[in-house]
Structure formats: structure tokens, C-alpha cells
C-alpha positions as a Markdown table, in Angstrom:
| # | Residue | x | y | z |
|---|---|---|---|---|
| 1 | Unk | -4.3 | 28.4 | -43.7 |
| 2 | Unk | -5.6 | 29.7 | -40.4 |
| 3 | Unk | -7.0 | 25.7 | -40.2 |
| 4 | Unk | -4.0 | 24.7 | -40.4 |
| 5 | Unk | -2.7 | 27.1 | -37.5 |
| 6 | Unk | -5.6 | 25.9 | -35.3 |
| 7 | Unk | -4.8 | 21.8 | -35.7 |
| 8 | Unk | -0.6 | 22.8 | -35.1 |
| 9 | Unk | -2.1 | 24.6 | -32.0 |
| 10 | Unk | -4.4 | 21.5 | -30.7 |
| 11 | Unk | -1.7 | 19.4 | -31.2 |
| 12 | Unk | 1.0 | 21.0 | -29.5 |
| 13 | Unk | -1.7 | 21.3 | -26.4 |
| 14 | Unk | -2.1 | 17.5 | -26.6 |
| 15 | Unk | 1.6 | 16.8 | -26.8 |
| 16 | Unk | 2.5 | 19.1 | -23.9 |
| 17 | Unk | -0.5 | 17.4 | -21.9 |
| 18 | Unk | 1.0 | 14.3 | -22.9 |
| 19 | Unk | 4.2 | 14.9 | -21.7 |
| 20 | Unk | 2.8 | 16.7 | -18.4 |
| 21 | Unk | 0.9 | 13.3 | -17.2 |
| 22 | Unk | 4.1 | 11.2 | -18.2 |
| 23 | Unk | 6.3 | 13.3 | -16.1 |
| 24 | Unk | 3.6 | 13.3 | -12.8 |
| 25 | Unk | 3.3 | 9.4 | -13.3 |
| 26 | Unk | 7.0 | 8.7 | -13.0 |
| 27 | Unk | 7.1 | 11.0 | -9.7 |
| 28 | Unk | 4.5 | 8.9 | -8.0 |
| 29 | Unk | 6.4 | 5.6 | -7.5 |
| 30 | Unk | 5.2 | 2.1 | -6.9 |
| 31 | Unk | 7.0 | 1.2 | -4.1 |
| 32 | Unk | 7.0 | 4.1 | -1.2 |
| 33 | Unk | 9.4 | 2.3 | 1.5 |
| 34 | Unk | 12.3 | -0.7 | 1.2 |
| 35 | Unk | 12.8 | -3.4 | 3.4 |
| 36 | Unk | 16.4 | -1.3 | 4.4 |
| 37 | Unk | 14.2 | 1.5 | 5.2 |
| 38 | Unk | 10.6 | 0.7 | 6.2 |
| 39 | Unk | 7.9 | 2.7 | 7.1 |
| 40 | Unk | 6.3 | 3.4 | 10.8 |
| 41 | Unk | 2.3 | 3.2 | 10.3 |
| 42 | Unk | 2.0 | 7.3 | 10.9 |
| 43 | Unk | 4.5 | 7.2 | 7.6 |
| 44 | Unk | 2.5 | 5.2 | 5.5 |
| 45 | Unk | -0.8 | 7.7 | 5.9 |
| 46 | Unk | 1.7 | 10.5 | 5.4 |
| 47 | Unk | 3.8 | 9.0 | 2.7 |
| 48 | Unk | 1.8 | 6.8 | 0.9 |
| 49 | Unk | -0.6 | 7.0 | -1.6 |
| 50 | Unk | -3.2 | 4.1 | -1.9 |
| 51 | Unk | -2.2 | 1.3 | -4.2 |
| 52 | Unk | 2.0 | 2.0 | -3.0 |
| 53 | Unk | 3.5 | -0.9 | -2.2 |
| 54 | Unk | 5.1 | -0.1 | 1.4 |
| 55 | Unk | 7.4 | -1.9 | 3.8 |
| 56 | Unk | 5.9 | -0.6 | 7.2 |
| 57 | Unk | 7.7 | -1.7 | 10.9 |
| 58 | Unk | 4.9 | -1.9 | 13.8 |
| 59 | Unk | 4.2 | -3.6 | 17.2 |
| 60 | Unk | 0.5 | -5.8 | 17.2 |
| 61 | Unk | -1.3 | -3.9 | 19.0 |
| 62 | Unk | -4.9 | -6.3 | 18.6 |
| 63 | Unk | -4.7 | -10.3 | 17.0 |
| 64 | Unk | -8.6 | -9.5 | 14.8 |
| 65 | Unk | -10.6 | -13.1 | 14.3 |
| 66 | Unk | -9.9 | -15.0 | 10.8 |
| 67 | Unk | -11.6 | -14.0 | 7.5 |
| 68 | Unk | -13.0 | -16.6 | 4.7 |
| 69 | Unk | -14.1 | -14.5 | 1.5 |
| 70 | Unk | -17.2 | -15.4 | -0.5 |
| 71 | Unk | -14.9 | -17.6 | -2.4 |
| 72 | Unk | -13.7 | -19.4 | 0.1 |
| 73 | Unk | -9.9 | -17.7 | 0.2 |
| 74 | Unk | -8.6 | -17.4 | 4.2 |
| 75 | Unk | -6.7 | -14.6 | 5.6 |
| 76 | Unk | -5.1 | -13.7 | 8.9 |
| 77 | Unk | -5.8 | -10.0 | 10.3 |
| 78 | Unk | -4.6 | -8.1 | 13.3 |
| 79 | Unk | -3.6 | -4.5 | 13.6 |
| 80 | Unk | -0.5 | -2.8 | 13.5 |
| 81 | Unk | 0.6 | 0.1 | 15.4 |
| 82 | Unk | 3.3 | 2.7 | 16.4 |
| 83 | Unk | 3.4 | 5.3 | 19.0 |
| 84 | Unk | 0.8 | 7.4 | 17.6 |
| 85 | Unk | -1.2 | 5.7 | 15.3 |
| 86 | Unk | -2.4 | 2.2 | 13.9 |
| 87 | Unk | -3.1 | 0.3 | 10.7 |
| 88 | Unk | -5.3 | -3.1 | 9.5 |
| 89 | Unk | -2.8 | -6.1 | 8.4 |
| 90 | Unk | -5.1 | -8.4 | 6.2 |
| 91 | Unk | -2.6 | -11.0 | 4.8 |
| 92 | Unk | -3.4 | -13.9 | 2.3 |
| 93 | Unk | -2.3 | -17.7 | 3.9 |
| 94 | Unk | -2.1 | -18.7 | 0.7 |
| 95 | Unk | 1.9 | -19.4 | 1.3 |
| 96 | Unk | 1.3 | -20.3 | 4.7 |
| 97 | Unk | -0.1 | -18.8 | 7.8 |
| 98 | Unk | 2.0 | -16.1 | 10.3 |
| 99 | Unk | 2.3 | -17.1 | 14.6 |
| 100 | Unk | 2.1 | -13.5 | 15.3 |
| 101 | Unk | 0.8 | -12.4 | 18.9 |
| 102 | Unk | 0.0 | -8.9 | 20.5 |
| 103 | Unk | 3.5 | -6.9 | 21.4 |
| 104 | Unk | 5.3 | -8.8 | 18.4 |
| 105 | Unk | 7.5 | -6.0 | 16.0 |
| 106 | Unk | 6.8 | -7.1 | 12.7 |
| 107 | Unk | 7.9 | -6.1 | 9.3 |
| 108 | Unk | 5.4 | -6.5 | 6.5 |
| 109 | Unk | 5.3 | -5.7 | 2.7 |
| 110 | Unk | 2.0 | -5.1 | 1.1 |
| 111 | Unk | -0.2 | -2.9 | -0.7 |
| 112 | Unk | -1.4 | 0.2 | 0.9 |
| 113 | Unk | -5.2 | 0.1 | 0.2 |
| 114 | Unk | -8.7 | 1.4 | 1.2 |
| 115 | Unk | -11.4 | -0.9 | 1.8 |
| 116 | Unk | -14.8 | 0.1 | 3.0 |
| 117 | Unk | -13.4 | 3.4 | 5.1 |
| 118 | Unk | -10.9 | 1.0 | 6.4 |
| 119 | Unk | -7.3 | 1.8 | 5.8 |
| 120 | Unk | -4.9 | -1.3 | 5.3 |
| 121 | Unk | -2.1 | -3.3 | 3.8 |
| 122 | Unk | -2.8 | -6.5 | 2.3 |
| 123 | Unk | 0.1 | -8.8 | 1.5 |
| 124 | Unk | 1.0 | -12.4 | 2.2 |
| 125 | Unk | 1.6 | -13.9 | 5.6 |
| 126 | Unk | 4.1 | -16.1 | 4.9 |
| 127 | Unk | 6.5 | -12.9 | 4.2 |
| 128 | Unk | 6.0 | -11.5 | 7.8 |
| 129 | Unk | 9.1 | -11.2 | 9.6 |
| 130 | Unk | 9.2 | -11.1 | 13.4 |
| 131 | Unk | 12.2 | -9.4 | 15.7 |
């Protein structure tokens, strides 16, 4: 009998546990801005948590050189900035390539990531949009 108590106890543990992750997973959300309502660059490192999919509104502050990877892929990269603080655009021409120069406002959709201490958003040029 008290076996029996111990198991109903485990379980109900694992079942509230269970239920506790479900509930935190649904809070954190996939996309953290919307093209209606995008982000400045200071509210992506306060709003976003890496691997969000943002919509982030900045002025070019710097046009950075081309990239090749390893495998031979090409990207564009430049960085992005607001009034207070900046961000690395590293976009995929895959779709085609972005005529973006410093002092354009862009608006850009990508995911929020972290690669080698470098904060930035990684998308795909062809959906930059330019004011």
C-alpha cells in the first residue's frame, strides 16, 4: 500500500512539472515584434529572447564587406542602429541581393541570434524594405 502512495505521489509531481513547462513554453512566443509594430534595435536586446523571430526598424549606421561561408553560400552584412544602440544584419542573397547604403531606414525580419559574442539578425535580403 504505502508503494502505491509513493508512485501516485511521483506521478502527480511529473504531471504538474509537465504542465508547468507547457504553460512557460506557450508564454515565450516565436515571433516577438510584427511588421505593424516592429521593434527599434534597443527593443530587440530588451524584448527578445535569442532564436525570436523580430521585425526591428533601424537607420545603417556601417555597410560591413560581403561574407562567403565554407560552403560557398553569400551574404550581405551591415549594421543597424537606433538612437542608442546598434545591431549586425547578416542576410542570406539567396532571393536576391538588398541596395542598401549608410543613413537608409530599413525594416527587416529575421531571427534574433548569437554568433561568436556577436549579437544579430539573420534573414533574407530580398525581404528588406527601405523608406
Amino acid at each position: 500500500m504505502e508503494t502505491n502512495k509513493h508512485w501516485i505521489i511521483l506521478i502527480t509531481i511529473i504531471v504538474v512539472l509537465d504542465v508547468a513547462a507547457i504553460g512557460i513554453s506557450s508564454v515565450t512566443g516565436n515571433i516577438a515584434s510584427s511588421e505593424n509594430v516592429p521593434f527599434t534595435v534597443s527593443e530587440v536586446y530588451e524584448k527578445s529572447l535569442i532564436g525570436d523571430y523580430v521585425y526591428v526598424k533601424g537607420t545603417v549606421s556601417k555597410v560591413l564587406s560581403d561574407h562567403t561561408s565554407e560552403k560557398g553560400f553569400k551574404y550581405q552584412q551591415f549594421m543597424l542602429s537606433d538612437v542608442e544602440q546598434k545591431i549586425k544584419i547578416f542576410c542570406s542573397v539567396k532571393y536576391g541581393r538588398t541596395d542598401v547604403s549608410e543613413g537608409d531606414e530599413i525594416l527587416f525580419n529575421g531571427e534574433y541570434k548569437k554568433f561568436y559574442n556577436t549579437y544579430e539578425i539573420y534573414g533574407f535580403c530580398s525581404e528588406i524594405i527601405k523608406f
